[in-house]
C-alpha positions in Angstrom: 13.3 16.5 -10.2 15.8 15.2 -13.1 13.7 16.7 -16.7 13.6 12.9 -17.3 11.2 11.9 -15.2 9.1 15.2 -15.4 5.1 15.5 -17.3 5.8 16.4 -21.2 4.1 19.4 -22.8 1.1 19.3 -23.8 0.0 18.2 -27.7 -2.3 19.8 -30.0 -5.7 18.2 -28.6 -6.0 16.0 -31.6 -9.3 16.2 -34.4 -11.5 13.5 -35.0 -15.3 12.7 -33.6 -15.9 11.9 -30.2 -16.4 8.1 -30.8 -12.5 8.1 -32.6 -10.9 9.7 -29.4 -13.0 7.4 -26.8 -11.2 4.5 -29.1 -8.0 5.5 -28.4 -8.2 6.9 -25.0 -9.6 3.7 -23.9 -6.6 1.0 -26.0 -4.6 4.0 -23.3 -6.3 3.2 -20.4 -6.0 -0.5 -20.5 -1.9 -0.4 -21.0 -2.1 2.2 -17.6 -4.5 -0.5 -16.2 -3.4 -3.3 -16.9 0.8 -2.2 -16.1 -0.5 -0.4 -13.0 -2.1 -3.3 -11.3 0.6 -5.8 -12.2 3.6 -3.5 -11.5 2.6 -2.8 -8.0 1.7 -6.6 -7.1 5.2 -6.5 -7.8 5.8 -4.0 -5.9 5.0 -5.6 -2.7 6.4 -9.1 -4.1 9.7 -7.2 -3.4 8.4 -5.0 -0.1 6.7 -8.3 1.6 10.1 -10.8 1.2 11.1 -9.7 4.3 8.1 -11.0 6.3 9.1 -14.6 4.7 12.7 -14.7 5.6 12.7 -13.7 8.8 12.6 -17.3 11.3 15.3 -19.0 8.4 17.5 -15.8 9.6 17.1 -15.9 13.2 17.5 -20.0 13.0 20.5 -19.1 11.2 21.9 -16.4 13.3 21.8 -14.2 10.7 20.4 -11.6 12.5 18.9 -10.9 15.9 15.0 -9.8 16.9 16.0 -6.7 17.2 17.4 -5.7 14.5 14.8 -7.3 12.2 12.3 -4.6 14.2 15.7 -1.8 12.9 15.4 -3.3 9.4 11.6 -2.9 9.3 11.5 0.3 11.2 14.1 1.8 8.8 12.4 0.7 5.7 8.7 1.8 6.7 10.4 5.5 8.0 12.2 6.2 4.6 9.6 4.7 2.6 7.1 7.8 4.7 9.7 10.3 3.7 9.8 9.3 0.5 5.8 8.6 0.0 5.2 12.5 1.2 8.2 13.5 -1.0 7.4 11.0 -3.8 3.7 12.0 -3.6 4.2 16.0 -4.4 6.3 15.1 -7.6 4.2 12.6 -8.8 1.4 15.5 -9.5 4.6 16.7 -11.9 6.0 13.6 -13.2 5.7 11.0 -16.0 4.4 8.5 -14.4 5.7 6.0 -16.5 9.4 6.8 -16.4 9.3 7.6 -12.5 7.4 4.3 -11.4 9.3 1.8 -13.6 12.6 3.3 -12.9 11.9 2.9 -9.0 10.7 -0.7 -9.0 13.9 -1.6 -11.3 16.3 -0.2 -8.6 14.2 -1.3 -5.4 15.1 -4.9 -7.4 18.4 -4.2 -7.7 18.4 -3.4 -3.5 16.8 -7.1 -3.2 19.0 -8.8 -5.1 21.9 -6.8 -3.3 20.0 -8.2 -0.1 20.2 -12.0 -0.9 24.3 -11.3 -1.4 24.7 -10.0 1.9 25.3 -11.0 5.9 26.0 -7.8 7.3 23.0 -6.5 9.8 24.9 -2.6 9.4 24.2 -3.4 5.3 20.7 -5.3 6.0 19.6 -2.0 7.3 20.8 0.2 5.3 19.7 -1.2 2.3 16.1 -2.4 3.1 15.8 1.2 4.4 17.3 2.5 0.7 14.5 0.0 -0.9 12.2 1.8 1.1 12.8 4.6 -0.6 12.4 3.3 -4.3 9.0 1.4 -2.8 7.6 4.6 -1.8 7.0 6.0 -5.8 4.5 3.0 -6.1 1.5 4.3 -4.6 0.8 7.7 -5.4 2.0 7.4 -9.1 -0.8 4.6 -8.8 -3.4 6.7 -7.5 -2.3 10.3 -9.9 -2.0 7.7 -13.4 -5.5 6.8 -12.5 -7.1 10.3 -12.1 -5.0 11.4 -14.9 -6.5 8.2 -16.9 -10.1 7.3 -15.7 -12.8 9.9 -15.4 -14.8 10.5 -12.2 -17.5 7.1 -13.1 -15.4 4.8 -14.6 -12.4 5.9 -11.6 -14.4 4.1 -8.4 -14.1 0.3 -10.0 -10.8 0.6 -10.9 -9.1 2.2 -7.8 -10.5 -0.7 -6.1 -9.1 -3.1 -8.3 -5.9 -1.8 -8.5 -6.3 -1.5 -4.6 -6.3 -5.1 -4.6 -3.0 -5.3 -6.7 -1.1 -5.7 -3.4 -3.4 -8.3 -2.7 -2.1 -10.1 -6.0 1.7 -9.2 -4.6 1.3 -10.5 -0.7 -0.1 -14.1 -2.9 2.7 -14.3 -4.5 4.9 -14.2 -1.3 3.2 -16.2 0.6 3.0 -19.0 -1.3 5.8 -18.5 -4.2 8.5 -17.1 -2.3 8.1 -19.2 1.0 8.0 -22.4 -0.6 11.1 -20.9 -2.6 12.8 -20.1 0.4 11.7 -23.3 2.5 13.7 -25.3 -0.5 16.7 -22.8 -1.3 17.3 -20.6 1.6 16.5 -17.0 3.3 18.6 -15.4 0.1 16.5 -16.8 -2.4 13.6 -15.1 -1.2 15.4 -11.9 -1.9 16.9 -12.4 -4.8 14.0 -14.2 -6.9 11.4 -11.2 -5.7 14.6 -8.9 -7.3 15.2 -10.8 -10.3 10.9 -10.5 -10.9 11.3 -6.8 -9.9 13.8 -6.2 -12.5 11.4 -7.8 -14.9 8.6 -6.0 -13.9 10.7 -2.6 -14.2 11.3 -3.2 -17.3 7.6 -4.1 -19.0 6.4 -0.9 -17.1 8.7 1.7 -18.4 7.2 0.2 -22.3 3.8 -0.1 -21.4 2.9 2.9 -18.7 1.8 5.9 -20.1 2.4 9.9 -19.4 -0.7 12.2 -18.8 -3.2 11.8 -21.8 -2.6 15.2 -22.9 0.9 14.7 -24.2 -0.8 12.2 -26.4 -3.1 15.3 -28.0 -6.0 14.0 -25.7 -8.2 15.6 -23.6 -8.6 15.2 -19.8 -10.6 12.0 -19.3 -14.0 13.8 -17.6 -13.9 15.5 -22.0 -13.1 12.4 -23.5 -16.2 10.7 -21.8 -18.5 13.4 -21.9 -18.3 14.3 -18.5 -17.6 17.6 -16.6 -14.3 18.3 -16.7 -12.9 18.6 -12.9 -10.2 21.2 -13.4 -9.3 23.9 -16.2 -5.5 23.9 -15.9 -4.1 20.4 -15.6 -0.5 20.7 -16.1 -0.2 25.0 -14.6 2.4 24.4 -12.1 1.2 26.7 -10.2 -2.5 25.8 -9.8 -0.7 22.3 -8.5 1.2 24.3 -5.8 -1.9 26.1 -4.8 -3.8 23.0 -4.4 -1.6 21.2 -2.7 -0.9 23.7 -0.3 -4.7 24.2 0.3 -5.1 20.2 0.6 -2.5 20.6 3.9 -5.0 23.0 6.0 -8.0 20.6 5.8 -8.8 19.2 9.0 -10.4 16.2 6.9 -7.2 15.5 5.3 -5.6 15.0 8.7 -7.7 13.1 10.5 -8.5 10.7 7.6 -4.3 10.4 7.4 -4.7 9.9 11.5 -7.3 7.0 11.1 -5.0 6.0 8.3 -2.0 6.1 9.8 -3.9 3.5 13.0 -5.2 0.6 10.6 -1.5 0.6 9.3 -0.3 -0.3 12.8 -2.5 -3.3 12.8 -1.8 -3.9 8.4 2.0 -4.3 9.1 1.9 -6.1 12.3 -0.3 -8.8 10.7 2.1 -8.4 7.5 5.3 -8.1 9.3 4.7 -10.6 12.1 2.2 -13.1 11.7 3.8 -15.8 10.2 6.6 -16.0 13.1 3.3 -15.8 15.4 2.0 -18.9 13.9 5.6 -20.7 13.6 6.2 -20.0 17.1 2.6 -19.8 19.0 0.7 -22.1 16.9 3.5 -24.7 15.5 3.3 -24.3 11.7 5.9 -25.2 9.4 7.0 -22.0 7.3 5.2 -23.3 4.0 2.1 -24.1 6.2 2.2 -20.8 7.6 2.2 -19.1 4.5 -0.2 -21.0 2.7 -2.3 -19.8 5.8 -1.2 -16.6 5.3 -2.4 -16.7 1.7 -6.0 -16.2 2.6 -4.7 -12.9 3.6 -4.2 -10.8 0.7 -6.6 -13.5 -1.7 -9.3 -12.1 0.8 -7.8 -8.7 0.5 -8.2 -8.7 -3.2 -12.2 -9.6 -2.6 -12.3 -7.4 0.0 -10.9 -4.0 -2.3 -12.5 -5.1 -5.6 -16.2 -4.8 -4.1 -15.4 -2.0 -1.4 -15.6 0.4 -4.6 -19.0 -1.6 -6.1 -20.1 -1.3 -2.7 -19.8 2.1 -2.0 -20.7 3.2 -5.2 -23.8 1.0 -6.0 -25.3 0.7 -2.3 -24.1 3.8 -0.4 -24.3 5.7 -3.9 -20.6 6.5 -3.2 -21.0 7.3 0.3 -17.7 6.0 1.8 -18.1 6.2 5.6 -20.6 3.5 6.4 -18.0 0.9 4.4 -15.3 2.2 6.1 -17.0 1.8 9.5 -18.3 -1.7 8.5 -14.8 -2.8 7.3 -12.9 -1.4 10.3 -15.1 -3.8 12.8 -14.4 -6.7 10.8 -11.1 -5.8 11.0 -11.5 -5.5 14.9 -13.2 -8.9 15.3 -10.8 -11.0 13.0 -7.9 -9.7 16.0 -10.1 -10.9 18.5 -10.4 -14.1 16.8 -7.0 -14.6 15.9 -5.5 -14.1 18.9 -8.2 -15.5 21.3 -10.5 -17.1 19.4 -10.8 -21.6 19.5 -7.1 -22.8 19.0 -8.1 -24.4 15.5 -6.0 -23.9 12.1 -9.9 -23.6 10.2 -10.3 -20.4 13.0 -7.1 -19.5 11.9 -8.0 -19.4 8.3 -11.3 -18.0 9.1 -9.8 -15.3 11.6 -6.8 -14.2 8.5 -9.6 -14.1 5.8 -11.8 -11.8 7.6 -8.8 -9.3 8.4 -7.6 -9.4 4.9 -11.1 -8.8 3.7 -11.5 -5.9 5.8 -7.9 -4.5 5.7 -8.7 -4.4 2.0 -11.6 -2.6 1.7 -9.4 -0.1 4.3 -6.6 0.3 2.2 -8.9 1.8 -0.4 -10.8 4.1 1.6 -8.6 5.5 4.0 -5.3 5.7 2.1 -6.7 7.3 -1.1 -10.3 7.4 -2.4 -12.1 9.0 0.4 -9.5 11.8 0.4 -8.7 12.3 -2.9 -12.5 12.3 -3.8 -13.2 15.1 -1.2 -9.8 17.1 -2.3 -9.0 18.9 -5.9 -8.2 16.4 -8.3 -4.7 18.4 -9.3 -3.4 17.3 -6.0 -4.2 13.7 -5.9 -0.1 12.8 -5.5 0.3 15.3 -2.7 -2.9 14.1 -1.1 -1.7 10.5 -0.9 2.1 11.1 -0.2 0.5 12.9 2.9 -1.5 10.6 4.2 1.0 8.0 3.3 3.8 10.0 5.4 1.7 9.6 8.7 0.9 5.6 7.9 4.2 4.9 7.2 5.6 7.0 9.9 3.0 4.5 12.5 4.5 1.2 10.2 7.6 2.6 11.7 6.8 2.7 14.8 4.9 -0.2 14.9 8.1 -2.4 14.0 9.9 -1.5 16.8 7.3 -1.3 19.1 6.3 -4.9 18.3 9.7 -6.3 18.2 10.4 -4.9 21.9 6.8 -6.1 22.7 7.6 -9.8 21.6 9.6 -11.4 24.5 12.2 -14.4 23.8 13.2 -17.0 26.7 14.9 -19.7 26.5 14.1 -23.1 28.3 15.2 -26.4 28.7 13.1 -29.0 27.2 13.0 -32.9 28.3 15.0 -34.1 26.0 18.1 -31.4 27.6 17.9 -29.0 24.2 18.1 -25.6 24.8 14.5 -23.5 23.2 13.3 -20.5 22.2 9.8 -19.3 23.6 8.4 -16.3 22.3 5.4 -14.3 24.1 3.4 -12.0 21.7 0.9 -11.4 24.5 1.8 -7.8 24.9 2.3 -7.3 21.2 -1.5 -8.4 20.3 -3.0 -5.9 23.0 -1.2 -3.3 20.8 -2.2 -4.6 17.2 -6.3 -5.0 18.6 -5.8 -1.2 20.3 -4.6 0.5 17.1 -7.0 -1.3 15.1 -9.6 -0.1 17.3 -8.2 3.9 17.4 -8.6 3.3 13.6 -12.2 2.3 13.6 -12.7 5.8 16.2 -10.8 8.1 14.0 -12.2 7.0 10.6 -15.8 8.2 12.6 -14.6 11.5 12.9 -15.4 12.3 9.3 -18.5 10.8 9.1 -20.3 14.3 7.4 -16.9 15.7 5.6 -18.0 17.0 2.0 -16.3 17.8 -1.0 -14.1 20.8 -0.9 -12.8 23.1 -4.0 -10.2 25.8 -3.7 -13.0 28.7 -4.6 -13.6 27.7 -0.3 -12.8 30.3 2.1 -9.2 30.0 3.7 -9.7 28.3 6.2 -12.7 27.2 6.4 -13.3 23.4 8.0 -14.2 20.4 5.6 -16.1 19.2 8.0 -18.0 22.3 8.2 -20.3 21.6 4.9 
């Protein structure tokens, strides 16, 4: 890792009376907030384009099916490389530098994108933006621990959770109505061009780990107990994440995980060609149906944290089993429910909701709650490796699932059916392994490294 991007050293802790360094801990942890939950919306501005652009492409002959499932398929398994690899030096890195720096150059990879007509150069360089995309999540999730102590952490995870939420709005309704008037390129370039932007403000308003400011951990500053002696001891990081990789918690939450992002990215990926092609909506009408996806989303990670922490007193199973069948029974609804655009809506909301509230749990919180805090990164660059490694899969499983024929209509035009009959029985079925897996966890406790080697998470 280039010294650039690494943690600083450590300042003097600096005097003053525990009111003083609360004041200035907490002007900190609204910059990290507040560039945090705007600089990943934009993340996924950038990450979700594709979804937008793909029927202008194939009406254009830009590219075929198949290699929009290569494209996707090649993005989501470099961005799983790079989330496990990304994950492991974010526990060592200045999160600031490392995060802006990556959404500035996953810009630069859209904008490159928009110029381009080359399939051979679509792929490789949505698969290269892959890679910048994956140091937005567990940067995220490390800034936070680093930044927020263990009762003020719950809230905002789940807001920021809902950041992407902020980011798929945006798409949906910004960049298709800027590609339905301008073309498939502008839907790259303009979510570059904002990316670029974004980049930017992050790099001045992210922060490094509070002690290179000369503050204390965040548990100290708030009078809380403080959750691990030696922060920034390189070796205490190795150590726990090494003992993070031989919990059978860890696994099967990154299993579960890895099942609800099979049914995420095919609702993500493909749902707006679904209702172009099976319902007959227009592209904007599509995504401004589409946009009660991620607005529900938002709703649905904002209040998964109240929820959990104010009614399960921070019990996060029974939320995550509740939010996985609502995510089961908006698929059943959108895909066989009464043909109406309202069930539609209805059908989208309740998936976003639940996928939401999913996100939170399963890709971060309940792990890194259960795991030592020094290994947060390493925790969610591993779970994110097996979800992305399924979002992978998922693309070119669905795009070989999703038959094409052409027929003849009355009129003696030449048309393009397609039949996503097959594909749906696969998005329900992983949705539904999800909802089993995330069960499988129901009593895991809270683990320390002072544990016997070895010994089962679930076993407490």
């Amino acid at each position: 890792m280039f010294s650039f991007f690494k943690t600083r050293p450590d300042k003097p802790v600096m005097a003053g009376s525990p009111e003083k360094i609360q004041s200035v801990f907490k002007r900190h942890q609204w910059s990290v907030f507040l560039g945090l939950v705007f600089g990943y919306a934009i993340f996924y501005v950038v990450r979700m384009s594709l979804g937008v652009v793909k029927k202008p492409m194939l009406d254009a002959e830009i590219v075929t099916k198949a290699e929009l499932g290569i494209m996707g398929s090649a993005f989501f398994f470099t961005y799983a490389i790079g989330k496990f690899s990304n994950g492991f030096l974010s526990d060592y890195a200045n999160i600031g530098r490392f995060m802006s720096f990556s959404l500035i150059l996953s810009g630069c990879t859209a904008i490159a994108m928009g110029m381009n007509t080359t399939a051979f150069f679509f792929i490789l360089l949505w698969g290269l933006n892959g890679w910048f995309q994956s140091v937005g999540s567990a940067p995220s999730c490390v800034s936070l621990f680093q930044w927020f102590s263990p009762k003020q952490r719950g809230s905002r995870y789940s807001i920021w959770g809902g950041s992407r939420n902020i980011g798929e709005g945006i798409t949906w309704i910004l960049t298709a109505t800027m590609v339905s008037y301008f073309g498939w390129r502008a839907g790259f370039i303009g979510a570059g061009i904002a990316a670029v932007i974004a980049g930017l403000c992050m790099f001045f308003i992210l922060r490094d780990r509070p002690q290179t400011y000369g503050l204390p951990d965040a548990a100290t500053a708030f009078g809380e107990e403080a959750e691990f002696k030696k922060s920034n001891d390189p070796k205490e990081t190795r150590r726990a994440q090494l003992f993070i990789l031989k919990q059978p918690t860890v696994w099967l939450i990154a299993l579960a995980c890895a099942a609800m992002y099979t049914s995420r990215y095919a609702i993500s990926s493909w749902a707006v060609l679904y209702l172009q092609e099976v319902k007959g909506y227009s592209l904007i009408d599509a995504g401004f149906a589409m946009s009660a996806y991620p607005i529900a989303g938002l709703v649905g990670a904002v209040l998964s944290g109240i929820i959990s922490d104010k009614i399960f007193k921070a019990n996060r199973h029974i939320p995550t089993l509740l939010y996985g069948m609502a995510n089961v029974v908006g698929m059943f609804l959108l895909f066989f429910g009464p043909q109406s655009r309202m069930m539609d809506a209805a059908a989208l909301t309740l998936i976003g909701f639940a996928i939401g509230g999913l996100v939170v749990f399963l890709a971060g919180l309940t792990a890194c709650d259960l795991m030592p805090k020094n290994a947060v990164g390493a925790v969610k660059g591993f779970i994110g490796l097996f979800s992305y490694m399924a979002a992978s899969a998922q693309e070119l499983i669905s795009s070989n699932l999703i038959t094409v024929t052409e027929v003849v209509n009355e009129a003696g035009e030449t048309m393009k059916v397609y039949d996503f009959g097959a594909a749906q029985y696969f998005w329900i079925g992983a949705s539904i392994v999800s909802l089993f897996l995330a069960l499988t966890v129901w009593n895991a406790k809270k683990v320390t490294m002072e544990d016997e080697p070895g010994e089962p998470a679930l076993a407490k």
